[in-house]
Each structure stands twice: as C-alpha cells, then as structure tokens.
PDB file with one MODEL, atoms N, CA, C and O in Angstrom:
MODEL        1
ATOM      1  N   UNK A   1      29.468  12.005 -19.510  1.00  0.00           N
ATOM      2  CA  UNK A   1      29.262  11.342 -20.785  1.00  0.00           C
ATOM      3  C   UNK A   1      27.883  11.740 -21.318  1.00  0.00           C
ATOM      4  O   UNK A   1      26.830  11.621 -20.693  1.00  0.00           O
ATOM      5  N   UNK A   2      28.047  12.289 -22.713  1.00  0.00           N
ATOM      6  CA  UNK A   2      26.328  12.473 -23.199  1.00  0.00           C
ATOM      7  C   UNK A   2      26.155  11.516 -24.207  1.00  0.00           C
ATOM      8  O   UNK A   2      27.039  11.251 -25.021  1.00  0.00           O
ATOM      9  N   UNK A   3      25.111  11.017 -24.188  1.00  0.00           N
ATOM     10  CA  UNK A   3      24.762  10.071 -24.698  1.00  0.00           C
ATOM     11  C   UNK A   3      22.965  10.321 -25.066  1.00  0.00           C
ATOM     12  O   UNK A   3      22.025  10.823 -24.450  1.00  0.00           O
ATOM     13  N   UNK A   4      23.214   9.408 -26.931  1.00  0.00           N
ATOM     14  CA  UNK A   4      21.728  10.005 -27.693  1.00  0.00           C
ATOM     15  C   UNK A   4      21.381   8.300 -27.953  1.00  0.00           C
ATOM     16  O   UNK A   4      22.111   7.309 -27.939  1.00  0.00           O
ATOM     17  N   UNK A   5      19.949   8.480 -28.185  1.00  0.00           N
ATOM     18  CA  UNK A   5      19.277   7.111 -28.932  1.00  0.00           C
ATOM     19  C   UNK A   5      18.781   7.295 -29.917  1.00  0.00           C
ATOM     20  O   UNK A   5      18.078   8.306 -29.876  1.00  0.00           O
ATOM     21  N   UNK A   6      18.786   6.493 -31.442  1.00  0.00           N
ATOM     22  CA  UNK A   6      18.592   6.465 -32.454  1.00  0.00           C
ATOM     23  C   UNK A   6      17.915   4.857 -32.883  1.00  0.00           C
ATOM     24  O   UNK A   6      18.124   3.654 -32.727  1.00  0.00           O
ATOM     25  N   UNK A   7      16.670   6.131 -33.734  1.00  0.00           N
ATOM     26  CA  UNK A   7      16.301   4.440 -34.245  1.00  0.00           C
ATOM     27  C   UNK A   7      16.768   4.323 -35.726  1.00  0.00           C
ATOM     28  O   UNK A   7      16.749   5.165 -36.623  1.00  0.00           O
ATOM     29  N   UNK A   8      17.228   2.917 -35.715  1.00  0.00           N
ATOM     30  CA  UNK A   8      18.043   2.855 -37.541  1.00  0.00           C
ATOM     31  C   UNK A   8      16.999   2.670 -38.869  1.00  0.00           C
ATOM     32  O   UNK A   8      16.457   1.592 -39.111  1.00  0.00           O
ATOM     33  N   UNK A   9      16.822   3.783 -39.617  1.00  0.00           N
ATOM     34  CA  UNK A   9      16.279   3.635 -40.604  1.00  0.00           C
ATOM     35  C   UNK A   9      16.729   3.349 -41.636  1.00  0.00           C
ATOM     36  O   UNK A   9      16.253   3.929 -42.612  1.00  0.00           O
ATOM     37  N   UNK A  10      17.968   2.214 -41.881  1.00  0.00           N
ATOM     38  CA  UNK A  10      18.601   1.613 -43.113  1.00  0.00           C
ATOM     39  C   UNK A  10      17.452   0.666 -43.244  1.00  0.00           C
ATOM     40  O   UNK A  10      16.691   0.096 -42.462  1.00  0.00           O
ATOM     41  N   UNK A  11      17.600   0.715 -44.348  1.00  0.00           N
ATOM     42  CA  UNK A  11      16.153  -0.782 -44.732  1.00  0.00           C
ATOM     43  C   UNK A  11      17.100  -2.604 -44.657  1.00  0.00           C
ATOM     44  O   UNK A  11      16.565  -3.713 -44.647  1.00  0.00           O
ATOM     45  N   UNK A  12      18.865  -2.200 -44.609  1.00  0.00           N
ATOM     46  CA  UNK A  12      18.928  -3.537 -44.512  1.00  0.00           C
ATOM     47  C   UNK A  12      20.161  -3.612 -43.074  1.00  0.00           C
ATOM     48  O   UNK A  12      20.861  -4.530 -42.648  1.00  0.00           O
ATOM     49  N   UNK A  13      19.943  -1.892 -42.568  1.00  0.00           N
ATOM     50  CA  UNK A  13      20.428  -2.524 -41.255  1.00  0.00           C
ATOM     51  C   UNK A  13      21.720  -1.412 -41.437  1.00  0.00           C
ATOM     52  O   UNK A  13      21.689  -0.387 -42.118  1.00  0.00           O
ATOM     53  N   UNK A  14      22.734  -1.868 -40.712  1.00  0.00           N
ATOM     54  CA  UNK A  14      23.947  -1.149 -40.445  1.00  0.00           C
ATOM     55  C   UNK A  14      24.862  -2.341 -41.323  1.00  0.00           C
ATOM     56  O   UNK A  14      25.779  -2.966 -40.791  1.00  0.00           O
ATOM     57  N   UNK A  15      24.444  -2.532 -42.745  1.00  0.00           N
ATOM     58  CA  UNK A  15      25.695  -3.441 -43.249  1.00  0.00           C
ATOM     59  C   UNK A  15      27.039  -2.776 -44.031  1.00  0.00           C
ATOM     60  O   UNK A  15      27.727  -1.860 -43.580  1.00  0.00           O
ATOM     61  N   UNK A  16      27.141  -3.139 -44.703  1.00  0.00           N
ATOM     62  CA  UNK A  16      28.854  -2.574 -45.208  1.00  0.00           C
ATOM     63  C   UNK A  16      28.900  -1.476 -45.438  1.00  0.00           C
ATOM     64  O   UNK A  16      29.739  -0.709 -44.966  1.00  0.00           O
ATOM     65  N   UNK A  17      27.701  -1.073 -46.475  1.00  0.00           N
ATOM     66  CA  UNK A  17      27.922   0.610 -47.023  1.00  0.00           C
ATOM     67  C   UNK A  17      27.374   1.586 -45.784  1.00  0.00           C
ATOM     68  O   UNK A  17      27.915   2.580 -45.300  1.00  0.00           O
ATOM     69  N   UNK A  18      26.310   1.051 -45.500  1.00  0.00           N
ATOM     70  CA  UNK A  18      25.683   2.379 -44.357  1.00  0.00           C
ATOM     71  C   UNK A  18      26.672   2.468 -43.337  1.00  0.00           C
ATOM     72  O   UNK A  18      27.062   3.517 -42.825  1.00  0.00           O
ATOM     73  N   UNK A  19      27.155   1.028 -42.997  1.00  0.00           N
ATOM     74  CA  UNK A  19      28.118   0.864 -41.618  1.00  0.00           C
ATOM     75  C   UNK A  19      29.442   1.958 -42.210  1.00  0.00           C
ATOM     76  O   UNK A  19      29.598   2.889 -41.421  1.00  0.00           O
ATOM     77  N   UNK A  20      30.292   2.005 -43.291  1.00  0.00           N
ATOM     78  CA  UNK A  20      31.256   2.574 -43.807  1.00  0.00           C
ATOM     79  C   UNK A  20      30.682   4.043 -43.894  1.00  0.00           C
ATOM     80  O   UNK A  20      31.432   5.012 -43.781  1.00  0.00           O
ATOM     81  N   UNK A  21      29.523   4.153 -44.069  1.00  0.00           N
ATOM     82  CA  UNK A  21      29.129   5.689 -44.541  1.00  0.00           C
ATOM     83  C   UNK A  21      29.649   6.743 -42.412  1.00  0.00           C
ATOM     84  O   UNK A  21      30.335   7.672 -41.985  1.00  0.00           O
ATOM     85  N   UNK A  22      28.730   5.706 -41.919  1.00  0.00           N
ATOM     86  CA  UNK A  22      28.867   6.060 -39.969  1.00  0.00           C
ATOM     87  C   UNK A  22      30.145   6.463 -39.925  1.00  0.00           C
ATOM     88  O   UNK A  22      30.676   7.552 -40.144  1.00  0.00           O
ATOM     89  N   UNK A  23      30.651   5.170 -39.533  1.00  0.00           N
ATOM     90  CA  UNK A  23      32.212   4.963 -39.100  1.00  0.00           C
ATOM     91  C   UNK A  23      33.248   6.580 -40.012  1.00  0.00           C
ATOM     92  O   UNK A  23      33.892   7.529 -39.564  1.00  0.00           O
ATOM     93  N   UNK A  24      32.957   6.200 -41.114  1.00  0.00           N
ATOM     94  CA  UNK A  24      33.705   7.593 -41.892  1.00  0.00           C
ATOM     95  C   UNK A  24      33.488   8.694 -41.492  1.00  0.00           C
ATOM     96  O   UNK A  24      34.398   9.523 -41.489  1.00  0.00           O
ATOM     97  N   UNK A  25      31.793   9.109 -40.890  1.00  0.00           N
ATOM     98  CA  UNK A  25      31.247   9.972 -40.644  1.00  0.00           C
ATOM     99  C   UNK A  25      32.042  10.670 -38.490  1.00  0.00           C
ATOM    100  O   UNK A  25      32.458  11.709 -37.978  1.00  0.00           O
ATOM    101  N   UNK A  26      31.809   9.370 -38.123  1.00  0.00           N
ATOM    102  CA  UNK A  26      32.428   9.570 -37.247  1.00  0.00           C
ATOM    103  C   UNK A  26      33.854   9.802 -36.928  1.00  0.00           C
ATOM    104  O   UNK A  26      34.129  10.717 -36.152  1.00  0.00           O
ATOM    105  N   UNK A  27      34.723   9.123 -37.406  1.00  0.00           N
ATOM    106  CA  UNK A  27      36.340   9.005 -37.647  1.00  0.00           C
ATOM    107  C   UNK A  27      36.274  10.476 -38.159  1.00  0.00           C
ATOM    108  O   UNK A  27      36.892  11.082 -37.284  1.00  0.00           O
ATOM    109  N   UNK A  28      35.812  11.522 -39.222  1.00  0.00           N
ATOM    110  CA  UNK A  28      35.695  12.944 -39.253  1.00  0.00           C
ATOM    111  C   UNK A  28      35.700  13.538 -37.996  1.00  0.00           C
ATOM    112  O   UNK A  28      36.583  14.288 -37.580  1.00  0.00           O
ATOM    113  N   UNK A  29      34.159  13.002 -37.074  1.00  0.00           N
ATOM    114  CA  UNK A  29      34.233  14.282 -36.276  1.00  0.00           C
ATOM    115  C   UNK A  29      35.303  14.359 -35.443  1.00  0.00           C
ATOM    116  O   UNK A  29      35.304  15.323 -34.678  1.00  0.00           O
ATOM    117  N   UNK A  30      36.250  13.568 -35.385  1.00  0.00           N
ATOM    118  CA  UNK A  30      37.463  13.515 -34.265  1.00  0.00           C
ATOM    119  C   UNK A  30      37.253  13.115 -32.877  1.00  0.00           C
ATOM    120  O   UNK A  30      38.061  13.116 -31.948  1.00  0.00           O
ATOM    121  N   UNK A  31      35.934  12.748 -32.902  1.00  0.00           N
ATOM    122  CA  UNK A  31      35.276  12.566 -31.259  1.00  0.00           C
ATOM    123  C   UNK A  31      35.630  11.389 -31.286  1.00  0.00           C
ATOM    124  O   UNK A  31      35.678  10.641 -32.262  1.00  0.00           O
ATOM    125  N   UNK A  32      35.944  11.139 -30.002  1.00  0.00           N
ATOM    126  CA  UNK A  32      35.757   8.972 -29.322  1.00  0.00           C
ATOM    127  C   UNK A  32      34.030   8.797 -29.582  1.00  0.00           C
ATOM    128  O   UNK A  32      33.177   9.578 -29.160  1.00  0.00           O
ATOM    129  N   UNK A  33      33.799   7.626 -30.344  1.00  0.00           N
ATOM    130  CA  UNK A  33      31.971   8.070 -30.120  1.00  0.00           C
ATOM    131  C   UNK A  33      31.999   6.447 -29.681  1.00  0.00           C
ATOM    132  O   UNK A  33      33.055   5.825 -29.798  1.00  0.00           O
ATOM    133  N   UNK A  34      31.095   5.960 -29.300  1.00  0.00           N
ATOM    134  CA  UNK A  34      31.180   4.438 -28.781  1.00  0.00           C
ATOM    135  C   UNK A  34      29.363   3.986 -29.269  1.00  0.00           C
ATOM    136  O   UNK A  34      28.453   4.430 -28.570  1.00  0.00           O
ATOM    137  N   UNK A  35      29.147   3.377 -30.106  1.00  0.00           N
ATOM    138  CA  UNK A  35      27.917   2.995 -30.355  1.00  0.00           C
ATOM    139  C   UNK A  35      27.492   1.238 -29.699  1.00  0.00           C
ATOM    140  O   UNK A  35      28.267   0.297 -29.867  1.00  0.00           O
ATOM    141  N   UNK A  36      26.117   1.099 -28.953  1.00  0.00           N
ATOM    142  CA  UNK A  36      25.829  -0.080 -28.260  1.00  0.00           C
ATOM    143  C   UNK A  36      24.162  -0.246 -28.988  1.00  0.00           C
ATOM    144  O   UNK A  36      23.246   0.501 -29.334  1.00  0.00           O
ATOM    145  N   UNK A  37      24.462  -1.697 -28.952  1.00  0.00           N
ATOM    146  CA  UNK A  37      22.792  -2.246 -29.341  1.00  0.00           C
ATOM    147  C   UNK A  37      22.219  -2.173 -27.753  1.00  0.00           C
ATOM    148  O   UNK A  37      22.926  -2.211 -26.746  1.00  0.00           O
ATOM    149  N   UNK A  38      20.659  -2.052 -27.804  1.00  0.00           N
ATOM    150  CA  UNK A  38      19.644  -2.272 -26.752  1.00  0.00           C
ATOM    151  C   UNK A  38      20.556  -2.915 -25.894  1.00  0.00           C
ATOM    152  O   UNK A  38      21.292  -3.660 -26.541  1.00  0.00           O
ATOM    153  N   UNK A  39      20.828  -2.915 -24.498  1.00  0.00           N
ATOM    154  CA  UNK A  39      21.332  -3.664 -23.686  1.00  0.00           C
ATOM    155  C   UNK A  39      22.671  -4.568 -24.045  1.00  0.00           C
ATOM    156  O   UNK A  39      23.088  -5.532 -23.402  1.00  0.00           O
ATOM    157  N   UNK A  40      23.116  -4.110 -25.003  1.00  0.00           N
ATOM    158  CA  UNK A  40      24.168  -4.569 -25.590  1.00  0.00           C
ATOM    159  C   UNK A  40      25.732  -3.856 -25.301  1.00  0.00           C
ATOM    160  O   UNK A  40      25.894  -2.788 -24.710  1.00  0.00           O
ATOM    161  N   UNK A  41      26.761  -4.668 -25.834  1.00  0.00           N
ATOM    162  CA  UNK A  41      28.232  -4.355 -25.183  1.00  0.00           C
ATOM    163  C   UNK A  41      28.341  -2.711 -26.141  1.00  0.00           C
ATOM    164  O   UNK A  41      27.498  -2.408 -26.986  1.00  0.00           O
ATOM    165  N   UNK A  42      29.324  -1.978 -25.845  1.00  0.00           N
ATOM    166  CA  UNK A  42      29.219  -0.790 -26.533  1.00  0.00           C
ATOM    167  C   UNK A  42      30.575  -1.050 -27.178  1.00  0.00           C
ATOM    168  O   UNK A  42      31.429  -1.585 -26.472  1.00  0.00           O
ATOM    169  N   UNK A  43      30.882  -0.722 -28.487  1.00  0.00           N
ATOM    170  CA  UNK A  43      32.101  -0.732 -29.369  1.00  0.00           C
ATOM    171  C   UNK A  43      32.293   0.492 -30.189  1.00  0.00           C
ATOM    172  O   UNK A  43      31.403   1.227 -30.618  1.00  0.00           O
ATOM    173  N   UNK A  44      33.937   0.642 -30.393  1.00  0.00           N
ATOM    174  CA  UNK A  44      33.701   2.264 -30.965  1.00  0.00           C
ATOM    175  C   UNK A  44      33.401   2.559 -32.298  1.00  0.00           C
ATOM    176  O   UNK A  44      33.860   1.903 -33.233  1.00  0.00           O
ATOM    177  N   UNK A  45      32.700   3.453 -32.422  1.00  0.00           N
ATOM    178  CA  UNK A  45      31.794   3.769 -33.640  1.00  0.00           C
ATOM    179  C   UNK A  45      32.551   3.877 -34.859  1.00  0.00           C
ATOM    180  O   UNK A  45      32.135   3.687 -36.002  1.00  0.00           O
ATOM    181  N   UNK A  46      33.725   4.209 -34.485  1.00  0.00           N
ATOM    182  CA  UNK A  46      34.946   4.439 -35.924  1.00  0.00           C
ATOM    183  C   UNK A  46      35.082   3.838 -36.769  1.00  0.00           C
ATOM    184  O   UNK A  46      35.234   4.059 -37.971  1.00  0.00           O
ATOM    185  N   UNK A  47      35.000   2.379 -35.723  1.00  0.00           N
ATOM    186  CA  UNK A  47      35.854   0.917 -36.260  1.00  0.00           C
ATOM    187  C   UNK A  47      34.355   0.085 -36.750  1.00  0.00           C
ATOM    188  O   UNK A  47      33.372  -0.294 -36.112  1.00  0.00           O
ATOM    189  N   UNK A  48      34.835   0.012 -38.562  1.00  0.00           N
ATOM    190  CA  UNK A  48      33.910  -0.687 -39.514  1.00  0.00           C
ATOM    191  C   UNK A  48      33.527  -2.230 -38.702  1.00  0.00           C
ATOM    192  O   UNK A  48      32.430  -2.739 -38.473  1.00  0.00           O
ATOM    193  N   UNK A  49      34.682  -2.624 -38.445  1.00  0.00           N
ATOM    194  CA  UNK A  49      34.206  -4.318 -38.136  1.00  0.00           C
ATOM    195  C   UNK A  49      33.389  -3.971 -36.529  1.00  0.00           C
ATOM    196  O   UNK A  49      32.274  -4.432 -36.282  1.00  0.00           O
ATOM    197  N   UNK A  50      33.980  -3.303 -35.774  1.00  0.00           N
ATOM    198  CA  UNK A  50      33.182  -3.218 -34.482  1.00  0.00           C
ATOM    199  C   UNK A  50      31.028  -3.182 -34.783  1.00  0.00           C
ATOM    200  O   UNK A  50      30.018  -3.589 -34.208  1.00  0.00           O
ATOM    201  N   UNK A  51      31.416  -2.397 -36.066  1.00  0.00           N
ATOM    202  CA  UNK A  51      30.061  -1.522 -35.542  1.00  0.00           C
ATOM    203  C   UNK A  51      29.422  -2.848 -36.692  1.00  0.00           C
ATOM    204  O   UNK A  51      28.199  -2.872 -36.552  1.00  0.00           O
ATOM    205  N   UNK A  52      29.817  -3.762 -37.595  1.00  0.00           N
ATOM    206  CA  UNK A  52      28.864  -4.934 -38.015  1.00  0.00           C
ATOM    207  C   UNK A  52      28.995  -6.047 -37.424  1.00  0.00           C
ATOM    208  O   UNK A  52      28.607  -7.167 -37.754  1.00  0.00           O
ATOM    209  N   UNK A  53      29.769  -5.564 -36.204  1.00  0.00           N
ATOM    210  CA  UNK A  53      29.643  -7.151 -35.473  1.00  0.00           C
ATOM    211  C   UNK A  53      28.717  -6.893 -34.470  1.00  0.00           C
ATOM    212  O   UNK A  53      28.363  -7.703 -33.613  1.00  0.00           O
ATOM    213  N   UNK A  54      28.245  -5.486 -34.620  1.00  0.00           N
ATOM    214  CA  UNK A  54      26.738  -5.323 -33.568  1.00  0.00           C
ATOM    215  C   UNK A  54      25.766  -6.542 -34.196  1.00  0.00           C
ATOM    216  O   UNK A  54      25.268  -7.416 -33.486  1.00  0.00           O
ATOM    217  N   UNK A  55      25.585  -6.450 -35.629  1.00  0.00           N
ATOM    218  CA  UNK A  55      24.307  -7.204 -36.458  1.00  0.00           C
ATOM    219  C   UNK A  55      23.138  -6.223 -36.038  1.00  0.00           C
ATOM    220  O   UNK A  55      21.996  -6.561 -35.726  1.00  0.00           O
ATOM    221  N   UNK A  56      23.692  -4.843 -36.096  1.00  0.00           N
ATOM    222  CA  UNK A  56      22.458  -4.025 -36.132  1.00  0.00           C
ATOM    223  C   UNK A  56      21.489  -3.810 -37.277  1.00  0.00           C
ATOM    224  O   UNK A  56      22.004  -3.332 -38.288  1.00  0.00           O
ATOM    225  N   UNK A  57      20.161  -4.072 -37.328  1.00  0.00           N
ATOM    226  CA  UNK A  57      19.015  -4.336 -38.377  1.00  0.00           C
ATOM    227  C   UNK A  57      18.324  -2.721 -38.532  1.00  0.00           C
ATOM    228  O   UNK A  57      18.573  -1.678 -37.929  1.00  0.00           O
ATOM    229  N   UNK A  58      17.221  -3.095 -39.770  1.00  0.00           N
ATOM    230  CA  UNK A  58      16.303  -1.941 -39.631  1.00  0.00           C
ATOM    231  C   UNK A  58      15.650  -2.012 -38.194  1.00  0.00           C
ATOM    232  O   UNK A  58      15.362  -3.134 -37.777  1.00  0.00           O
ATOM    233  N   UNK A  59      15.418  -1.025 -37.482  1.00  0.00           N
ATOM    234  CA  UNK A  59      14.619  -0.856 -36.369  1.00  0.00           C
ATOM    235  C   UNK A  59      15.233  -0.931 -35.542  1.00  0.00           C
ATOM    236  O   UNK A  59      15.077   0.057 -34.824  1.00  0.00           O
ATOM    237  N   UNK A  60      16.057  -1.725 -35.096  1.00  0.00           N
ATOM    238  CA  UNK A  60      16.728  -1.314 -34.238  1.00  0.00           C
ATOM    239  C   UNK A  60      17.408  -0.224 -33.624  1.00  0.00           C
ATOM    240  O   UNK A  60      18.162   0.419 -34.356  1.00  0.00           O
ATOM    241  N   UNK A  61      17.282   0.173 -32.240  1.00  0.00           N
ATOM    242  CA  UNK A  61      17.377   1.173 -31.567  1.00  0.00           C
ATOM    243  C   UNK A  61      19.147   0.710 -31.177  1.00  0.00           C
ATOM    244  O   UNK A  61      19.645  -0.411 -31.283  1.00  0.00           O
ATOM    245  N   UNK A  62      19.689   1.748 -30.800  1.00  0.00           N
ATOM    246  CA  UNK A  62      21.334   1.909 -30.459  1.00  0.00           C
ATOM    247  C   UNK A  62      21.575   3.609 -29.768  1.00  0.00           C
ATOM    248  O   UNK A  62      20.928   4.584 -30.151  1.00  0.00           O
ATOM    249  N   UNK A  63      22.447   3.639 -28.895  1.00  0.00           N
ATOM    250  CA  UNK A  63      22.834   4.214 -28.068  1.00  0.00           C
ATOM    251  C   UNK A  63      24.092   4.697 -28.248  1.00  0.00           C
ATOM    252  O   UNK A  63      25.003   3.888 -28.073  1.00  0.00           O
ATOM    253  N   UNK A  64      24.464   6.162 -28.650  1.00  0.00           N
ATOM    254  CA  UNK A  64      25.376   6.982 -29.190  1.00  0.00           C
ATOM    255  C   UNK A  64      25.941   7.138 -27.702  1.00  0.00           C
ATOM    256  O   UNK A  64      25.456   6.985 -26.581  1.00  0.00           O
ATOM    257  N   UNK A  65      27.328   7.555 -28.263  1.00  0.00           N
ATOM    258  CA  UNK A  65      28.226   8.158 -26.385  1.00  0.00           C
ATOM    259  C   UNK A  65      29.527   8.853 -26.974  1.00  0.00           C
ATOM    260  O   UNK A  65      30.304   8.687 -27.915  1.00  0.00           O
ATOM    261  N   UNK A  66      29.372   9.576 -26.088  1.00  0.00           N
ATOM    262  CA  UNK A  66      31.096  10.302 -25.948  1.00  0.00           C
ATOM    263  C   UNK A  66      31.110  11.577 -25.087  1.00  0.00           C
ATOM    264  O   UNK A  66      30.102  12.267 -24.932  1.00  0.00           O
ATOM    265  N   UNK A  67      32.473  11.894 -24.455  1.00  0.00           N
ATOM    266  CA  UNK A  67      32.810  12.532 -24.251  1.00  0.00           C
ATOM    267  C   UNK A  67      33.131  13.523 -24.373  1.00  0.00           C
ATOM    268  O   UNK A  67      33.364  14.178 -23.357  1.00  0.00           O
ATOM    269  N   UNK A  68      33.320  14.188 -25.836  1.00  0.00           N
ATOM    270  CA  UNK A  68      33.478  15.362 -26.262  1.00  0.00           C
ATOM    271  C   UNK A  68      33.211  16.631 -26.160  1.00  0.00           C
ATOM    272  O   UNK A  68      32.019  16.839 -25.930  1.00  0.00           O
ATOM    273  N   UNK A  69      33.864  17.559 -26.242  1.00  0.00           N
ATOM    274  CA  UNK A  69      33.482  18.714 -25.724  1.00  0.00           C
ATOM    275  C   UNK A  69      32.717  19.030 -26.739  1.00  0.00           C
ATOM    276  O   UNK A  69      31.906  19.865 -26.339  1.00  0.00           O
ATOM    277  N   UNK A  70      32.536  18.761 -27.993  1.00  0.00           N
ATOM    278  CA  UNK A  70      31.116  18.855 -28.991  1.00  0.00           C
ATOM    279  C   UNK A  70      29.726  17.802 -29.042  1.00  0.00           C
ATOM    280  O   UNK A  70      28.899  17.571 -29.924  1.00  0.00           O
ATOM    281  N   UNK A  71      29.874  17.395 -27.916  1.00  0.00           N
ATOM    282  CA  UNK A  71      29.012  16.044 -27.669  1.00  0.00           C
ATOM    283  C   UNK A  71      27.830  16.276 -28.168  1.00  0.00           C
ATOM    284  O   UNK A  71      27.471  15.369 -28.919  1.00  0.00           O
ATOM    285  N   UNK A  72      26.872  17.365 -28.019  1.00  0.00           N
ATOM    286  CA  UNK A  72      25.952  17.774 -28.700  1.00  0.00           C
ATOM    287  C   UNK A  72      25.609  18.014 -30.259  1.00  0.00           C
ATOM    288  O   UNK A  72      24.465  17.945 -30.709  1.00  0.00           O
ATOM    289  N   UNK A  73      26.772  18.309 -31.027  1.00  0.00           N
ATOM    290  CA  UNK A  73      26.254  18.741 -32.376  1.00  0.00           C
ATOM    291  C   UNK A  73      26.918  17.410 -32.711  1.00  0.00           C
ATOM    292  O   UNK A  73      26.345  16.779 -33.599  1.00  0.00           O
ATOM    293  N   UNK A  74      28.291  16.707 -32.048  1.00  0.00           N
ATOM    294  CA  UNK A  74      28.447  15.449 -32.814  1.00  0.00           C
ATOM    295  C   UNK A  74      27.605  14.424 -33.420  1.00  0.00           C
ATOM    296  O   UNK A  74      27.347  14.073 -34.571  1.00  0.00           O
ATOM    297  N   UNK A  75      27.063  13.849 -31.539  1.00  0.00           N
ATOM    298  CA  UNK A  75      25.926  13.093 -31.568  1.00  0.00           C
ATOM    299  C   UNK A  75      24.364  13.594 -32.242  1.00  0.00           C
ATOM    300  O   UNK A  75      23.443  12.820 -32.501  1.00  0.00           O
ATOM    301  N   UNK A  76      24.356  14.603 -32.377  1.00  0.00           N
ATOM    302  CA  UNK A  76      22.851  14.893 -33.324  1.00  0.00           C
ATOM    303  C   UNK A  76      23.324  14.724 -34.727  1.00  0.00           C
ATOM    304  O   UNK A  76      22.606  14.207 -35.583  1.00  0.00           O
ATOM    305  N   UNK A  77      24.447  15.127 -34.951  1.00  0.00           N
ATOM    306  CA  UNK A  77      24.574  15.151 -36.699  1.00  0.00           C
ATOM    307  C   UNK A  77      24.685  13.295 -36.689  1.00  0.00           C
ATOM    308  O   UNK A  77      24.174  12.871 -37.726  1.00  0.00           O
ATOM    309  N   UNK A  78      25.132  12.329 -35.927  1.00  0.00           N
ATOM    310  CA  UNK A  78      25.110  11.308 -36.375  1.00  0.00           C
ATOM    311  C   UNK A  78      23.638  10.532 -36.056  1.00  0.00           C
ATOM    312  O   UNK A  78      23.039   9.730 -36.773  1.00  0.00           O
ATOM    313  N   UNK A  79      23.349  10.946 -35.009  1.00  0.00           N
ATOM    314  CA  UNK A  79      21.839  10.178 -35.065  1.00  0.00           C
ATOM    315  C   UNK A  79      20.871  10.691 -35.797  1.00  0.00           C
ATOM    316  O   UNK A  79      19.815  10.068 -35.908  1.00  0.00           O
ATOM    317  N   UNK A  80      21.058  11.913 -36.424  1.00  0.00           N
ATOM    318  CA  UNK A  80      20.365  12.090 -37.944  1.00  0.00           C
ATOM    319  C   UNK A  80      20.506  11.268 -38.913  1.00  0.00           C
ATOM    320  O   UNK A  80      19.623  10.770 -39.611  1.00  0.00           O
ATOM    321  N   UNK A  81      21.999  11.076 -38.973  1.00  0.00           N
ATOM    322  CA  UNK A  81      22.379  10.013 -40.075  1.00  0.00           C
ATOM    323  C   UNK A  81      21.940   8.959 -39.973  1.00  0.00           C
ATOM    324  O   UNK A  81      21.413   8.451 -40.962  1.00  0.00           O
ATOM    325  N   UNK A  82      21.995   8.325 -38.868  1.00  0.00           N
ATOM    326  CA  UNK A  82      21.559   6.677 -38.635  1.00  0.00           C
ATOM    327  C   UNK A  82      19.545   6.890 -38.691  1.00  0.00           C
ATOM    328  O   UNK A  82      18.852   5.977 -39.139  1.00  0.00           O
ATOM    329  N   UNK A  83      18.985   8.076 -38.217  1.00  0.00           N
ATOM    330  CA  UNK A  83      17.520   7.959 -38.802  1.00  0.00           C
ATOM    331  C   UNK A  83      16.654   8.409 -40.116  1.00  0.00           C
ATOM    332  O   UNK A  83      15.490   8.760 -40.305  1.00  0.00           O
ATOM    333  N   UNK A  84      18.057   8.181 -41.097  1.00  0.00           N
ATOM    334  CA  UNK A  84      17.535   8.258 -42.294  1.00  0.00           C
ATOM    335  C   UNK A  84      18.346   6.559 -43.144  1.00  0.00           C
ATOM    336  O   UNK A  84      19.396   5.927 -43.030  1.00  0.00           O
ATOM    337  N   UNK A  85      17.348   6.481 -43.774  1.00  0.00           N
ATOM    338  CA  UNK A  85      17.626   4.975 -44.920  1.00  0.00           C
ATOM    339  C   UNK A  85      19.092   5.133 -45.522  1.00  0.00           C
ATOM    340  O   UNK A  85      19.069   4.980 -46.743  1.00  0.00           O
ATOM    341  N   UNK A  86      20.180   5.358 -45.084  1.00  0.00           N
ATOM    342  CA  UNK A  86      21.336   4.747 -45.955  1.00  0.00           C
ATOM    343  C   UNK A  86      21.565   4.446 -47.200  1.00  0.00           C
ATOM    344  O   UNK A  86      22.289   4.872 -48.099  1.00  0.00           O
ATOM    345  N   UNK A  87      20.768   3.592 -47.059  1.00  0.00           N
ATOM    346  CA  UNK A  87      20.722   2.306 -48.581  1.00  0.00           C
ATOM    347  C   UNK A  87      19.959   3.344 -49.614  1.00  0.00           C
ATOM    348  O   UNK A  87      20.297   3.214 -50.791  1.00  0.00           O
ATOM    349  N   UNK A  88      19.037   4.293 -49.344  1.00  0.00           N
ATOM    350  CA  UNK A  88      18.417   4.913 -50.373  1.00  0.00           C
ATOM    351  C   UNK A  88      19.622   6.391 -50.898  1.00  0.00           C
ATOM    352  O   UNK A  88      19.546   7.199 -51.823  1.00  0.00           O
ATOM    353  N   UNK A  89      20.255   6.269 -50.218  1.00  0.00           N
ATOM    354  CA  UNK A  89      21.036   7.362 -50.776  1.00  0.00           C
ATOM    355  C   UNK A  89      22.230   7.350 -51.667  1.00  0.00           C
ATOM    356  O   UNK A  89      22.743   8.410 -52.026  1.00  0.00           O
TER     357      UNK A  89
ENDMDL
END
C-alpha cells in the first residue's frame, strides 16, 4: 500500500464544493484511494458523504492510500489538489 500526507489548503475545509471537486477527481483516476484524518478511521475518497463526514478543516493534515499500480502519479496529482485553496478556484 503507498500512501501520501497532505496538508488541506481549502480556507473552509473539505466542504461540499472542494469535497465534490476530490471525490470527482478521484472516481476519474479509477484507483480505490481511501482518505483518513490524523489518527482517524480511513473512508473511500470517491464517496462525497464519506469524505464530509471526516469534518476535515483548513489545516488539517489527512493521509492518502491505495493500491494501485499508478499509486504514485495518482496520489501526487491528488495531494496537489488538496494543497491548494479549493474555494479560490
């Protein structure tokens, strides 16, 4: 399993639009991706309601995963995404 850490630079967090922007982003790459808060349960990244029932905020750090045989360019193209502001785009 490879697995990346990202810190979230949405200014109001992982809520509806940034959370929908991920999830879409991920559900593309075709990978299983499983996103977890700090010490937190891990849920799959696809699924819109999974990933706002984290209540992930600005700053908060989260923990990318999968299996994929693209595990590398998956997980970097999305923890790029999650360390840029969302909301400003």
């Amino acid at each position: 399993m490879t697995e990346r850490t990202a810190l979230i630079a949405s200014s109001h967090g992982l809520h509806a639009r940034p959370a929908s922007l991920f999830t879409q982003a991920v559900a593309k790459s075709g990978a299983k991706v499983t996103i977890a808060k700090a010490e937190g349960k891990a849920v799959n990244a696809a699924s819109i309601l999974g990933v706002i029932s984290l209540g992930i905020e600005n700053g908060d750090t989260v923990t990318l995963s999968t299996d994929s045989a693209e595990a590398t360019s998956v997980l970097d193209d999305l923890v790029g995404m999650l360390e840029r502001d969302l909301d400003a785009e």
